[in-house]
C-alpha positions as CSV (number, residue, x, y, z in Angstrom):
1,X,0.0,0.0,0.0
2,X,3.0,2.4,0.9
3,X,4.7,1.4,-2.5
4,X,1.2,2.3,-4.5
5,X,1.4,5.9,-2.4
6,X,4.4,6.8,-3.3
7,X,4.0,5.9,-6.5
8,X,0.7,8.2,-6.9
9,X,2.8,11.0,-6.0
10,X,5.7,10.5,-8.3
11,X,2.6,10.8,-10.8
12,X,1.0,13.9,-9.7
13,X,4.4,15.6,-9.5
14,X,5.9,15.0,-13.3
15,X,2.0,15.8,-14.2
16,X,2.5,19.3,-12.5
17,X,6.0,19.6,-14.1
18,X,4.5,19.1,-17.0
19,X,1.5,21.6,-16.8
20,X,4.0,24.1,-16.1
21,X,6.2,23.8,-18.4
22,X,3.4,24.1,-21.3
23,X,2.2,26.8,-19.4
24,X,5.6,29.0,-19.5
25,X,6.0,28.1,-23.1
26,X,2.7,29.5,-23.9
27,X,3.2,32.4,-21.4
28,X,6.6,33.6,-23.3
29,X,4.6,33.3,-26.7
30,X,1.8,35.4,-26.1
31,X,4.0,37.9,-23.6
32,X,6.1,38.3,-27.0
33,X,3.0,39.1,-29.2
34,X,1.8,41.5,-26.5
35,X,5.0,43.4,-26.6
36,X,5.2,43.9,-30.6
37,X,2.0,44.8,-30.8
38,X,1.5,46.8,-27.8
39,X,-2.2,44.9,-26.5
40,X,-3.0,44.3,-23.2
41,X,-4.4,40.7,-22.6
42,X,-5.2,39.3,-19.2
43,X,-4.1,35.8,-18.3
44,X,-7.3,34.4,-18.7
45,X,-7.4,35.9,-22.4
46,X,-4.0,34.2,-22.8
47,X,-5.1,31.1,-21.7
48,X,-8.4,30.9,-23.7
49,X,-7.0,32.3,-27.2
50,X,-5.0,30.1,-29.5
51,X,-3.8,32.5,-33.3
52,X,-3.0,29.3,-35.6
53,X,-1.1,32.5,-37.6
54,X,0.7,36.1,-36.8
55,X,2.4,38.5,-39.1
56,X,2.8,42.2,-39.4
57,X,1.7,44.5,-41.5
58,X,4.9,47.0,-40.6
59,X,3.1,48.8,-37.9
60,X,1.0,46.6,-35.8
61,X,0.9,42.7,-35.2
62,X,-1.8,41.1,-37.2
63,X,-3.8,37.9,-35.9
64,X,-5.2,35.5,-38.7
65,X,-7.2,32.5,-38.0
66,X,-8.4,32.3,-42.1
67,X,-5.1,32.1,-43.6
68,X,-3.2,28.7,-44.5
69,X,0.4,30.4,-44.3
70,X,1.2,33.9,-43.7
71,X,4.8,35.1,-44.4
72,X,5.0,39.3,-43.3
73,X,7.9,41.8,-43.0
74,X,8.4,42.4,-39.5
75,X,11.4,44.4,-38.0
76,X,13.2,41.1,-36.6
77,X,12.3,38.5,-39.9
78,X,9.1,36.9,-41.0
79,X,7.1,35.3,-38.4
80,X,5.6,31.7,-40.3
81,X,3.5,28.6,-39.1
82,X,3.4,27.7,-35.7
83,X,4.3,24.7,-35.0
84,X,5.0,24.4,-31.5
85,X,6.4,28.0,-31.2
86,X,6.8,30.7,-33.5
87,X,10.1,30.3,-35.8
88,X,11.9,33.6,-36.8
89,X,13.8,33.7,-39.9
90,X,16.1,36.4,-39.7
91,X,17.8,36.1,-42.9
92,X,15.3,37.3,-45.5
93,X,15.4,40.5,-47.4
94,X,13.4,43.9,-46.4
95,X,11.7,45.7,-49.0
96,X,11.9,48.8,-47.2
97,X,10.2,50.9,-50.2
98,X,7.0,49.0,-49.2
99,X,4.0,50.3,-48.6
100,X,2.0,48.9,-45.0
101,X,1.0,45.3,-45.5
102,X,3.1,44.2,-48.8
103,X,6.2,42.0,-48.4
104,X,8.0,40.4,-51.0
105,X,5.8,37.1,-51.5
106,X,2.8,38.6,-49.9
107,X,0.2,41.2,-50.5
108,X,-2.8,42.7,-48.4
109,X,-5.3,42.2,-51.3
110,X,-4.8,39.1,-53.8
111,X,-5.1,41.9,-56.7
112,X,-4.5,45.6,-55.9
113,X,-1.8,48.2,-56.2
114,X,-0.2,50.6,-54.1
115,X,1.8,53.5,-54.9
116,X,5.8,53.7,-53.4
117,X,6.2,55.8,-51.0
118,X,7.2,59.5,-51.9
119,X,7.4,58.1,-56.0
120,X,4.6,59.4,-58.4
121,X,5.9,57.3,-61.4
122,X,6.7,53.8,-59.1
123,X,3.7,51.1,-57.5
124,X,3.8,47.6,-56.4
125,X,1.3,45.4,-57.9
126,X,-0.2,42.6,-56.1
127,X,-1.4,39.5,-58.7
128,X,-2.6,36.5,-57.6
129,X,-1.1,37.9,-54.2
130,X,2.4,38.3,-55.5
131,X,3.9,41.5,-55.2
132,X,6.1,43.2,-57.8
133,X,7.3,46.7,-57.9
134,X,6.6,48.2,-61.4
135,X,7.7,51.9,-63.0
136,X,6.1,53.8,-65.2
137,X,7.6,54.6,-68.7
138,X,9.0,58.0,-68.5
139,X,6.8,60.8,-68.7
140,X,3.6,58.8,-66.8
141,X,3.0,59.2,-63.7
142,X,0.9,56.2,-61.1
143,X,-2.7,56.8,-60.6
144,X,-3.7,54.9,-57.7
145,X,-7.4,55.9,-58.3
146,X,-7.7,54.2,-61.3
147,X,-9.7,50.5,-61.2
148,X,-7.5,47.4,-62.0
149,X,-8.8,46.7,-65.4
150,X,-7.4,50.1,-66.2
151,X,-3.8,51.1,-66.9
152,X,-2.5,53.0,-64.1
153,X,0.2,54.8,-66.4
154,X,-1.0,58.2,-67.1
155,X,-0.7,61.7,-68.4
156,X,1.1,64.3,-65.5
157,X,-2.8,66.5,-65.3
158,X,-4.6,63.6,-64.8
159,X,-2.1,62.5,-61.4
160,X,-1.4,65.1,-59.0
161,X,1.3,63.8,-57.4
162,X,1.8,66.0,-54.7
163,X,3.7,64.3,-51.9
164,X,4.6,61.7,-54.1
165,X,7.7,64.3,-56.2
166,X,10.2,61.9,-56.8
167,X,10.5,60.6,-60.5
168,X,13.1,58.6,-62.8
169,X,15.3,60.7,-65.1
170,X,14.2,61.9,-68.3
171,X,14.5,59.6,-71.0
172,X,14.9,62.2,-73.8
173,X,15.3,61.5,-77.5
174,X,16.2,63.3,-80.6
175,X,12.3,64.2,-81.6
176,X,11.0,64.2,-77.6
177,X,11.9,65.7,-74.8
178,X,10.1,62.4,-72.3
179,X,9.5,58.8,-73.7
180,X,5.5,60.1,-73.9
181,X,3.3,63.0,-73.3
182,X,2.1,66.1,-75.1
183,X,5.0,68.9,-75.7
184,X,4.6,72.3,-77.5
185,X,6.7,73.1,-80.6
186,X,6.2,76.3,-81.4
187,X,7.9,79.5,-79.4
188,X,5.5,82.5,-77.8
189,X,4.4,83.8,-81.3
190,X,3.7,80.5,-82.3
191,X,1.5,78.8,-80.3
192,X,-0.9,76.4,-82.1
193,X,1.6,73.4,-82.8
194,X,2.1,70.5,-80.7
195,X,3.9,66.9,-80.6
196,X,2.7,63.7,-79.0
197,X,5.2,61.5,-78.3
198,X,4.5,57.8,-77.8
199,X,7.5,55.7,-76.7
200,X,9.7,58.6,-77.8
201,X,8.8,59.0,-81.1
202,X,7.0,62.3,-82.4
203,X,3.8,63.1,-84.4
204,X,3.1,66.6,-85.0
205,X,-0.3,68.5,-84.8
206,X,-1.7,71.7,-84.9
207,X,-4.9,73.6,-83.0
208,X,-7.5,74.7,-85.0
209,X,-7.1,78.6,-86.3
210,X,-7.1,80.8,-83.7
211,X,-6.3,78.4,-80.9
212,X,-3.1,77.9,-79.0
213,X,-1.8,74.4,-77.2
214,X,-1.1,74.6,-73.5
215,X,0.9,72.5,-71.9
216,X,-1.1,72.7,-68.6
217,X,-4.6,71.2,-69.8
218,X,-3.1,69.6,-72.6
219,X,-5.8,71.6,-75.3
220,X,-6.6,74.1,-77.4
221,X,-7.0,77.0,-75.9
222,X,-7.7,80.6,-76.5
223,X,-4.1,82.3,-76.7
224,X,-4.9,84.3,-74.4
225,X,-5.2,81.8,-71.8
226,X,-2.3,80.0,-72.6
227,X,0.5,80.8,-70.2
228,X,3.2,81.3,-72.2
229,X,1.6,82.9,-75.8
230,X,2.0,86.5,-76.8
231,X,-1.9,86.4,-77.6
232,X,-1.5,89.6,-79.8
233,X,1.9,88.6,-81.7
234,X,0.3,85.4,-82.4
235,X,-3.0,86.6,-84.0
236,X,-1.3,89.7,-85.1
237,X,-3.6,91.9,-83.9
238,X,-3.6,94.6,-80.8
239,X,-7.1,95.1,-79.4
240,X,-7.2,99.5,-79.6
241,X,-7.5,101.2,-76.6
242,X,-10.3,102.5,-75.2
243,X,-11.0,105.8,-73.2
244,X,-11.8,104.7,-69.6
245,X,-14.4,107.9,-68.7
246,X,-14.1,109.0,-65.2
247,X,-17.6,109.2,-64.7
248,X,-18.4,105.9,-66.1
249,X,-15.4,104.1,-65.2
250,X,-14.1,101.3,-68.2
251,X,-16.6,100.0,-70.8
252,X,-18.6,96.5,-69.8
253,X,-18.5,93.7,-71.9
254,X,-16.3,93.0,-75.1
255,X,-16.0,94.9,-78.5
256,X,-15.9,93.1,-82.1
257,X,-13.4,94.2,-84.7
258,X,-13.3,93.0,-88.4
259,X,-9.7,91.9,-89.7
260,X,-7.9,93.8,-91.5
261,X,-6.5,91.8,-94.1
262,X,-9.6,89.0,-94.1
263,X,-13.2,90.6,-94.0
264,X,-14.0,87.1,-93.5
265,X,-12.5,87.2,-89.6
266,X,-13.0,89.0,-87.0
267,X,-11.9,89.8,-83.4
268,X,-13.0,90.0,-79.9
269,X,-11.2,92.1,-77.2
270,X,-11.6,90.5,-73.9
271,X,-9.6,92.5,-71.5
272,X,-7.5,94.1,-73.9
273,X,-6.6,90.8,-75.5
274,X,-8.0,89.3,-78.8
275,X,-9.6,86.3,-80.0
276,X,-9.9,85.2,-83.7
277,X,-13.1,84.1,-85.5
278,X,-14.3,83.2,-88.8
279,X,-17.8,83.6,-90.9
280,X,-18.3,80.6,-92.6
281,X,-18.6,80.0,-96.3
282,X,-19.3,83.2,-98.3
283,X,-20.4,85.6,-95.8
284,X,-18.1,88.3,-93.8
285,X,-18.0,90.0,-90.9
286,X,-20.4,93.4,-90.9
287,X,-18.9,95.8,-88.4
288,X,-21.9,97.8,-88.2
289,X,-24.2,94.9,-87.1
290,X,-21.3,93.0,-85.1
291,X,-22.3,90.2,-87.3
292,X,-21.8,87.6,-90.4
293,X,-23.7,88.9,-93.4
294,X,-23.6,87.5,-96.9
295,X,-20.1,88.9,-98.4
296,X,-21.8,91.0,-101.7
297,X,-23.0,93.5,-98.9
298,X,-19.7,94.0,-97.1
299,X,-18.0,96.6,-99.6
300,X,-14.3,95.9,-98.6
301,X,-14.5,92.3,-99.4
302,X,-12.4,90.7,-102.8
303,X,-14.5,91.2,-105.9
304,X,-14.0,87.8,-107.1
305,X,-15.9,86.6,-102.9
306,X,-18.5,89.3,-103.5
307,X,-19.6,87.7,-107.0
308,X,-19.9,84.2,-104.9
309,X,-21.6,85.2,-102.5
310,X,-24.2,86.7,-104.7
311,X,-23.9,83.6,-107.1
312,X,-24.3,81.4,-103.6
313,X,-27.6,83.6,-102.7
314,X,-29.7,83.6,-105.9
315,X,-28.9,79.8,-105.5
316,X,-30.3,79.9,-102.3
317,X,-33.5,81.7,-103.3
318,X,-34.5,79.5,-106.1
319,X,-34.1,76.8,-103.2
320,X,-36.7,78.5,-101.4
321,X,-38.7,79.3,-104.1
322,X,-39.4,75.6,-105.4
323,X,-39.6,74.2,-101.4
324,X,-42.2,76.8,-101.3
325,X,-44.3,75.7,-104.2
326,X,-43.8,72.2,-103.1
327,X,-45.2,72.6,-99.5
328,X,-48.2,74.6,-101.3
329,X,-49.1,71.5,-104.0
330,X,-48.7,68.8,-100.6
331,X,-50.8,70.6,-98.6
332,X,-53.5,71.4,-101.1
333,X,-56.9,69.2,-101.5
334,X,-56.3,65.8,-103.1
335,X,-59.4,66.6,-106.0
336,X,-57.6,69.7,-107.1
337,X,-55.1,67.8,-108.4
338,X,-54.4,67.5,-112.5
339,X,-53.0,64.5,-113.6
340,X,-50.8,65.8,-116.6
341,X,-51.0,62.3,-118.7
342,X,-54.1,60.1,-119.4
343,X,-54.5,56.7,-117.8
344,X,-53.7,54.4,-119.9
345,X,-56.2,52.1,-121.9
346,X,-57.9,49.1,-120.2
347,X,-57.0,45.7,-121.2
348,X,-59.2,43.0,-121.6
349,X,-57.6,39.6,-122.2
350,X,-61.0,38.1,-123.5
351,X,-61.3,40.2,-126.2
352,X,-57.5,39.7,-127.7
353,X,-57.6,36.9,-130.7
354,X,-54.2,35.3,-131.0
355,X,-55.5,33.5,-134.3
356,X,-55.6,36.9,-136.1
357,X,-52.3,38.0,-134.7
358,X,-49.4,37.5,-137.4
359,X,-46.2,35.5,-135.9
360,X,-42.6,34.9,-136.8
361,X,-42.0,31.2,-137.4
362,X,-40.1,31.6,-134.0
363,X,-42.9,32.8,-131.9
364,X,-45.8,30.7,-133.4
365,X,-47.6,29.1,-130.7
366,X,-48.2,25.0,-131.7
Protein backbone atom coordinates (compact mmCIF):
# COMPACT_ATOMS: atom_id res chain seq x y z
CA UNK A 1 0.00 0.00 0.00
CA UNK A 2 3.00 2.38 0.90
CA UNK A 3 4.68 1.45 -2.47
CA UNK A 4 1.17 2.28 -4.53
CA UNK A 5 1.35 5.88 -2.43
CA UNK A 6 4.39 6.76 -3.31
CA UNK A 7 4.00 5.89 -6.49
CA UNK A 8 0.69 8.21 -6.89
CA UNK A 9 2.79 11.04 -6.01
CA UNK A 10 5.67 10.52 -8.26
CA UNK A 11 2.56 10.81 -10.76
CA UNK A 12 1.04 13.88 -9.72
CA UNK A 13 4.44 15.61 -9.54
CA UNK A 14 5.88 14.98 -13.27
CA UNK A 15 1.96 15.77 -14.22
CA UNK A 16 2.53 19.34 -12.53
CA UNK A 17 5.97 19.57 -14.13
CA UNK A 18 4.45 19.12 -16.99
CA UNK A 19 1.52 21.55 -16.79
CA UNK A 20 4.04 24.09 -16.13
CA UNK A 21 6.19 23.83 -18.39
CA UNK A 22 3.41 24.10 -21.26
CA UNK A 23 2.20 26.77 -19.42
CA UNK A 24 5.61 29.00 -19.46
CA UNK A 25 6.02 28.06 -23.06
CA UNK A 26 2.68 29.52 -23.88
CA UNK A 27 3.16 32.36 -21.39
CA UNK A 28 6.64 33.58 -23.33
CA UNK A 29 4.61 33.31 -26.74
CA UNK A 30 1.78 35.41 -26.07
CA UNK A 31 4.05 37.87 -23.56
CA UNK A 32 6.09 38.31 -27.00
CA UNK A 33 3.04 39.07 -29.15
CA UNK A 34 1.77 41.46 -26.55
CA UNK A 35 5.02 43.35 -26.60
CA UNK A 36 5.17 43.94 -30.62
CA UNK A 37 1.99 44.79 -30.85
CA UNK A 38 1.48 46.80 -27.78
CA UNK A 39 -2.20 44.86 -26.51
CA UNK A 40 -2.99 44.26 -23.17
CA UNK A 41 -4.42 40.72 -22.59
CA UNK A 42 -5.16 39.25 -19.16
CA UNK A 43 -4.07 35.83 -18.27
CA UNK A 44 -7.34 34.39 -18.75
CA UNK A 45 -7.43 35.94 -22.39
CA UNK A 46 -3.97 34.19 -22.85
CA UNK A 47 -5.12 31.13 -21.68
CA UNK A 48 -8.38 30.89 -23.70
CA UNK A 49 -6.97 32.26 -27.25
CA UNK A 50 -4.97 30.12 -29.46
CA UNK A 51 -3.78 32.47 -33.26
CA UNK A 52 -2.97 29.34 -35.65
CA UNK A 53 -1.12 32.48 -37.63
CA UNK A 54 0.69 36.07 -36.79
CA UNK A 55 2.38 38.48 -39.12
CA UNK A 56 2.79 42.18 -39.43
CA UNK A 57 1.73 44.53 -41.46
CA UNK A 58 4.89 47.01 -40.63
CA UNK A 59 3.14 48.77 -37.93
CA UNK A 60 1.02 46.59 -35.83
CA UNK A 61 0.87 42.73 -35.24
CA UNK A 62 -1.83 41.11 -37.18
CA UNK A 63 -3.81 37.95 -35.86
CA UNK A 64 -5.17 35.53 -38.75
CA UNK A 65 -7.21 32.50 -38.04
CA UNK A 66 -8.39 32.26 -42.08
CA UNK A 67 -5.11 32.13 -43.58
CA UNK A 68 -3.23 28.67 -44.51
CA UNK A 69 0.35 30.41 -44.32
CA UNK A 70 1.24 33.87 -43.67
CA UNK A 71 4.84 35.08 -44.40
CA UNK A 72 5.00 39.32 -43.30
CA UNK A 73 7.91 41.78 -43.04
CA UNK A 74 8.40 42.41 -39.49
CA UNK A 75 11.44 44.35 -37.98
CA UNK A 76 13.18 41.06 -36.65
CA UNK A 77 12.27 38.47 -39.89
CA UNK A 78 9.14 36.93 -41.02
CA UNK A 79 7.12 35.30 -38.45
CA UNK A 80 5.57 31.69 -40.26
CA UNK A 81 3.47 28.57 -39.13
CA UNK A 82 3.35 27.74 -35.65
CA UNK A 83 4.26 24.65 -34.96
CA UNK A 84 4.98 24.37 -31.53
CA UNK A 85 6.42 27.96 -31.18
CA UNK A 86 6.80 30.74 -33.50
CA UNK A 87 10.14 30.27 -35.83
CA UNK A 88 11.88 33.62 -36.80
CA UNK A 89 13.78 33.73 -39.94
CA UNK A 90 16.05 36.41 -39.71
CA UNK A 91 17.83 36.12 -42.94
CA UNK A 92 15.32 37.32 -45.52
CA UNK A 93 15.37 40.53 -47.41
CA UNK A 94 13.38 43.93 -46.41
CA UNK A 95 11.69 45.67 -49.02
CA UNK A 96 11.91 48.82 -47.21
CA UNK A 97 10.22 50.86 -50.24
CA UNK A 98 6.96 48.97 -49.19
CA UNK A 99 4.01 50.27 -48.62
CA UNK A 100 2.05 48.94 -45.03
CA UNK A 101 1.00 45.29 -45.51
CA UNK A 102 3.12 44.21 -48.75
CA UNK A 103 6.16 42.04 -48.41
CA UNK A 104 8.03 40.40 -50.96
CA UNK A 105 5.84 37.14 -51.54
CA UNK A 106 2.79 38.56 -49.89
CA UNK A 107 0.19 41.17 -50.53
CA UNK A 108 -2.79 42.70 -48.45
CA UNK A 109 -5.30 42.23 -51.25
CA UNK A 110 -4.78 39.14 -53.79
CA UNK A 111 -5.12 41.91 -56.70
CA UNK A 112 -4.46 45.57 -55.88
CA UNK A 113 -1.76 48.19 -56.20
CA UNK A 114 -0.21 50.63 -54.06
CA UNK A 115 1.81 53.49 -54.89
CA UNK A 116 5.82 53.71 -53.44
CA UNK A 117 6.18 55.83 -51.05
CA UNK A 118 7.21 59.53 -51.90
CA UNK A 119 7.41 58.13 -56.01
CA UNK A 120 4.63 59.38 -58.35
CA UNK A 121 5.88 57.33 -61.42
CA UNK A 122 6.70 53.78 -59.13
CA UNK A 123 3.65 51.15 -57.49
CA UNK A 124 3.76 47.56 -56.37
CA UNK A 125 1.32 45.41 -57.88
CA UNK A 126 -0.17 42.61 -56.08
CA UNK A 127 -1.36 39.55 -58.74
CA UNK A 128 -2.59 36.46 -57.63
CA UNK A 129 -1.10 37.94 -54.18
CA UNK A 130 2.36 38.29 -55.47
CA UNK A 131 3.88 41.53 -55.22
CA UNK A 132 6.10 43.21 -57.84
CA UNK A 133 7.35 46.74 -57.94
CA UNK A 134 6.59 48.22 -61.40
CA UNK A 135 7.71 51.85 -62.97
CA UNK A 136 6.07 53.78 -65.22
CA UNK A 137 7.62 54.60 -68.66
CA UNK A 138 9.00 58.02 -68.53
CA UNK A 139 6.77 60.82 -68.68
CA UNK A 140 3.61 58.75 -66.80
CA UNK A 141 3.04 59.21 -63.68
CA UNK A 142 0.90 56.25 -61.05
CA UNK A 143 -2.66 56.77 -60.64
CA UNK A 144 -3.72 54.90 -57.74
CA UNK A 145 -7.36 55.89 -58.29
CA UNK A 146 -7.65 54.19 -61.34
CA UNK A 147 -9.69 50.51 -61.25
CA UNK A 148 -7.50 47.38 -62.01
CA UNK A 149 -8.84 46.65 -65.38
CA UNK A 150 -7.38 50.11 -66.18
CA UNK A 151 -3.81 51.09 -66.92
CA UNK A 152 -2.46 53.03 -64.15
CA UNK A 153 0.22 54.76 -66.36
CA UNK A 154 -1.02 58.20 -67.13
CA UNK A 155 -0.68 61.65 -68.38
CA UNK A 156 1.09 64.28 -65.53
CA UNK A 157 -2.78 66.47 -65.32
CA UNK A 158 -4.63 63.58 -64.83
CA UNK A 159 -2.05 62.49 -61.40
CA UNK A 160 -1.37 65.07 -58.99
CA UNK A 161 1.32 63.85 -57.41
CA UNK A 162 1.75 65.97 -54.68
CA UNK A 163 3.74 64.34 -51.86
CA UNK A 164 4.58 61.71 -54.10
CA UNK A 165 7.68 64.29 -56.18
CA UNK A 166 10.21 61.87 -56.84
CA UNK A 167 10.53 60.65 -60.54
CA UNK A 168 13.06 58.64 -62.83
CA UNK A 169 15.34 60.68 -65.07
CA UNK A 170 14.23 61.92 -68.27
CA UNK A 171 14.52 59.65 -70.98
CA UNK A 172 14.86 62.23 -73.82
CA UNK A 173 15.26 61.51 -77.53
CA UNK A 174 16.20 63.33 -80.65
CA UNK A 175 12.31 64.16 -81.57
CA UNK A 176 11.02 64.23 -77.56
CA UNK A 177 11.89 65.66 -74.79
CA UNK A 178 10.13 62.36 -72.29
CA UNK A 179 9.51 58.79 -73.65
CA UNK A 180 5.48 60.10 -73.88
CA UNK A 181 3.33 62.96 -73.34
CA UNK A 182 2.14 66.14 -75.09
CA UNK A 183 4.96 68.86 -75.74
CA UNK A 184 4.59 72.30 -77.54
CA UNK A 185 6.73 73.06 -80.60
CA UNK A 186 6.23 76.25 -81.40
CA UNK A 187 7.91 79.50 -79.39
CA UNK A 188 5.49 82.47 -77.76
CA UNK A 189 4.39 83.77 -81.30
CA UNK A 190 3.74 80.50 -82.26
CA UNK A 191 1.53 78.78 -80.27
CA UNK A 192 -0.87 76.36 -82.10
CA UNK A 193 1.63 73.39 -82.83
CA UNK A 194 2.11 70.55 -80.73
CA UNK A 195 3.91 66.85 -80.60
CA UNK A 196 2.66 63.65 -79.05
CA UNK A 197 5.24 61.46 -78.27
CA UNK A 198 4.52 57.78 -77.83
CA UNK A 199 7.55 55.74 -76.69
CA UNK A 200 9.74 58.58 -77.77
CA UNK A 201 8.76 59.00 -81.08
CA UNK A 202 6.98 62.30 -82.45
CA UNK A 203 3.78 63.09 -84.40
CA UNK A 204 3.07 66.60 -85.00
CA UNK A 205 -0.28 68.46 -84.81
CA UNK A 206 -1.70 71.73 -84.94
CA UNK A 207 -4.85 73.56 -83.00
CA UNK A 208 -7.48 74.71 -85.00
CA UNK A 209 -7.10 78.57 -86.34
CA UNK A 210 -7.10 80.83 -83.70
CA UNK A 211 -6.25 78.40 -80.90
CA UNK A 212 -3.06 77.95 -78.96
CA UNK A 213 -1.84 74.41 -77.23
CA UNK A 214 -1.08 74.59 -73.54
CA UNK A 215 0.86 72.48 -71.87
CA UNK A 216 -1.08 72.74 -68.64
CA UNK A 217 -4.61 71.20 -69.78
CA UNK A 218 -3.08 69.57 -72.62
CA UNK A 219 -5.81 71.61 -75.26
CA UNK A 220 -6.56 74.08 -77.43
CA UNK A 221 -6.97 77.02 -75.94
CA UNK A 222 -7.67 80.56 -76.54
CA UNK A 223 -4.09 82.31 -76.70
CA UNK A 224 -4.89 84.33 -74.38
CA UNK A 225 -5.23 81.77 -71.75
CA UNK A 226 -2.30 80.01 -72.63
CA UNK A 227 0.45 80.81 -70.24
CA UNK A 228 3.20 81.27 -72.16
CA UNK A 229 1.60 82.91 -75.80
CA UNK A 230 1.98 86.48 -76.77
CA UNK A 231 -1.89 86.36 -77.59
CA UNK A 232 -1.51 89.58 -79.83
CA UNK A 233 1.92 88.61 -81.75
CA UNK A 234 0.30 85.39 -82.40
CA UNK A 235 -3.03 86.63 -83.96
CA UNK A 236 -1.32 89.67 -85.14
CA UNK A 237 -3.55 91.89 -83.92
CA UNK A 238 -3.57 94.59 -80.78
CA UNK A 239 -7.06 95.12 -79.37
CA UNK A 240 -7.15 99.51 -79.60
CA UNK A 241 -7.46 101.16 -76.59
CA UNK A 242 -10.27 102.49 -75.17
CA UNK A 243 -11.01 105.83 -73.23
CA UNK A 244 -11.85 104.72 -69.60
CA UNK A 245 -14.40 107.94 -68.67
CA UNK A 246 -14.08 109.03 -65.21
CA UNK A 247 -17.63 109.24 -64.66
CA UNK A 248 -18.41 105.90 -66.10
CA UNK A 249 -15.39 104.06 -65.17
CA UNK A 250 -14.12 101.33 -68.22
CA UNK A 251 -16.59 100.02 -70.78
CA UNK A 252 -18.57 96.48 -69.77
CA UNK A 253 -18.48 93.74 -71.95
CA UNK A 254 -16.27 93.03 -75.14
CA UNK A 255 -16.01 94.90 -78.53
CA UNK A 256 -15.87 93.09 -82.06
CA UNK A 257 -13.41 94.18 -84.74
CA UNK A 258 -13.33 92.99 -88.44
CA UNK A 259 -9.68 91.93 -89.72
CA UNK A 260 -7.93 93.77 -91.54
CA UNK A 261 -6.48 91.80 -94.06
CA UNK A 262 -9.63 89.03 -94.11
CA UNK A 263 -13.16 90.61 -94.01
CA UNK A 264 -14.01 87.09 -93.47
CA UNK A 265 -12.45 87.20 -89.60
CA UNK A 266 -12.96 89.01 -87.04
CA UNK A 267 -11.86 89.79 -83.42
CA UNK A 268 -13.03 89.96 -79.93
CA UNK A 269 -11.22 92.12 -77.16
CA UNK A 270 -11.63 90.52 -73.88
CA UNK A 271 -9.62 92.52 -71.47
CA UNK A 272 -7.51 94.14 -73.88
CA UNK A 273 -6.64 90.83 -75.47
CA UNK A 274 -8.00 89.29 -78.82
CA UNK A 275 -9.58 86.31 -80.00
CA UNK A 276 -9.85 85.21 -83.75
CA UNK A 277 -13.12 84.06 -85.45
CA UNK A 278 -14.28 83.23 -88.84
CA UNK A 279 -17.77 83.59 -90.85
CA UNK A 280 -18.25 80.65 -92.58
CA UNK A 281 -18.63 79.99 -96.33
CA UNK A 282 -19.34 83.15 -98.35
CA UNK A 283 -20.39 85.56 -95.81
CA UNK A 284 -18.15 88.25 -93.80
CA UNK A 285 -18.02 90.04 -90.86
CA UNK A 286 -20.40 93.42 -90.94
CA UNK A 287 -18.90 95.78 -88.38
CA UNK A 288 -21.93 97.79 -88.17
CA UNK A 289 -24.23 94.88 -87.07
CA UNK A 290 -21.31 92.98 -85.15
CA UNK A 291 -22.33 90.21 -87.34
CA UNK A 292 -21.83 87.61 -90.42
CA UNK A 293 -23.69 88.89 -93.36
CA UNK A 294 -23.60 87.46 -96.87
CA UNK A 295 -20.06 88.88 -98.42
CA UNK A 296 -21.77 91.04 -101.66
CA UNK A 297 -23.00 93.55 -98.90
CA UNK A 298 -19.71 94.02 -97.12
CA UNK A 299 -18.00 96.59 -99.62
CA UNK A 300 -14.34 95.87 -98.58
CA UNK A 301 -14.45 92.29 -99.41
CA UNK A 302 -12.44 90.67 -102.83
CA UNK A 303 -14.48 91.16 -105.92
CA UNK A 304 -13.99 87.76 -107.06
CA UNK A 305 -15.88 86.58 -102.89
CA UNK A 306 -18.54 89.29 -103.45
CA UNK A 307 -19.61 87.73 -106.96
CA UNK A 308 -19.85 84.23 -104.89
CA UNK A 309 -21.60 85.18 -102.52
CA UNK A 310 -24.22 86.66 -104.69
CA UNK A 311 -23.95 83.56 -107.11
CA UNK A 312 -24.29 81.36 -103.56
CA UNK A 313 -27.60 83.56 -102.68
CA UNK A 314 -29.66 83.58 -105.88
CA UNK A 315 -28.90 79.78 -105.55
CA UNK A 316 -30.30 79.93 -102.32
CA UNK A 317 -33.50 81.67 -103.25
CA UNK A 318 -34.49 79.49 -106.08
CA UNK A 319 -34.08 76.85 -103.24
CA UNK A 320 -36.74 78.50 -101.43
CA UNK A 321 -38.73 79.28 -104.07
CA UNK A 322 -39.38 75.57 -105.38
CA UNK A 323 -39.58 74.23 -101.44
CA UNK A 324 -42.17 76.77 -101.26
CA UNK A 325 -44.26 75.70 -104.24
CA UNK A 326 -43.76 72.22 -103.11
CA UNK A 327 -45.21 72.56 -99.50
CA UNK A 328 -48.23 74.63 -101.28
CA UNK A 329 -49.14 71.52 -104.04
CA UNK A 330 -48.73 68.77 -100.65
CA UNK A 331 -50.82 70.59 -98.64
CA UNK A 332 -53.54 71.43 -101.13
CA UNK A 333 -56.87 69.18 -101.53
CA UNK A 334 -56.35 65.79 -103.08
CA UNK A 335 -59.42 66.56 -105.97
CA UNK A 336 -57.64 69.71 -107.15
CA UNK A 337 -55.13 67.76 -108.40
CA UNK A 338 -54.41 67.50 -112.51
CA UNK A 339 -53.02 64.50 -113.65
CA UNK A 340 -50.75 65.83 -116.60
CA UNK A 341 -50.96 62.25 -118.67
CA UNK A 342 -54.07 60.06 -119.37
CA UNK A 343 -54.53 56.68 -117.80
CA UNK A 344 -53.68 54.36 -119.86
CA UNK A 345 -56.19 52.13 -121.91
CA UNK A 346 -57.87 49.10 -120.18
CA UNK A 347 -56.96 45.68 -121.25
CA UNK A 348 -59.19 42.97 -121.58
CA UNK A 349 -57.65 39.56 -122.18
CA UNK A 350 -61.01 38.09 -123.51
CA UNK A 351 -61.31 40.23 -126.22
CA UNK A 352 -57.46 39.74 -127.70
CA UNK A 353 -57.65 36.93 -130.69
CA UNK A 354 -54.23 35.27 -131.00
CA UNK A 355 -55.46 33.52 -134.30
CA UNK A 356 -55.59 36.91 -136.07
CA UNK A 357 -52.31 38.04 -134.74
CA UNK A 358 -49.40 37.55 -137.44
CA UNK A 359 -46.17 35.50 -135.88
CA UNK A 360 -42.63 34.87 -136.78
CA UNK A 361 -41.96 31.23 -137.40
CA UNK A 362 -40.09 31.61 -133.96
CA UNK A 363 -42.85 32.80 -131.92
CA UNK A 364 -45.80 30.75 -133.39
CA UNK A 365 -47.64 29.06 -130.68
CA UNK A 366 -48.16 25.05 -131.68
Amino acid sequence: MKNLVVLACICAVAYARAQFSENLESSTIYSSYNYASGSNLDNSEQSNTTPSYIYYDGQDAIVDENVSEVEAVTTGGIVSERKGRYQSISDQEIDETAPRGVGPTTCKEKNERYAVPGSCDKYIECLNGTAEEKQCPDGLRYNPNVKFNVDPCQYPIDVPCLARAALQPAQPTDACPHLYGYFKTGDARNCSGFRNCVNGVGYDFTCPEGLAFSSDTYRCEWPDEVADCDAEAFLGFRCPEIPISKELGPPVGFRTYRSPSDCQKYFICIDGKPRRLSCGGYSAFDELTESCVAADEVADCPTELRNEAKKSRDAEQQRLTAQAAFEKLRSAPKDTYEYATTPEPFYDPEQYNIENETQSPQTQLF
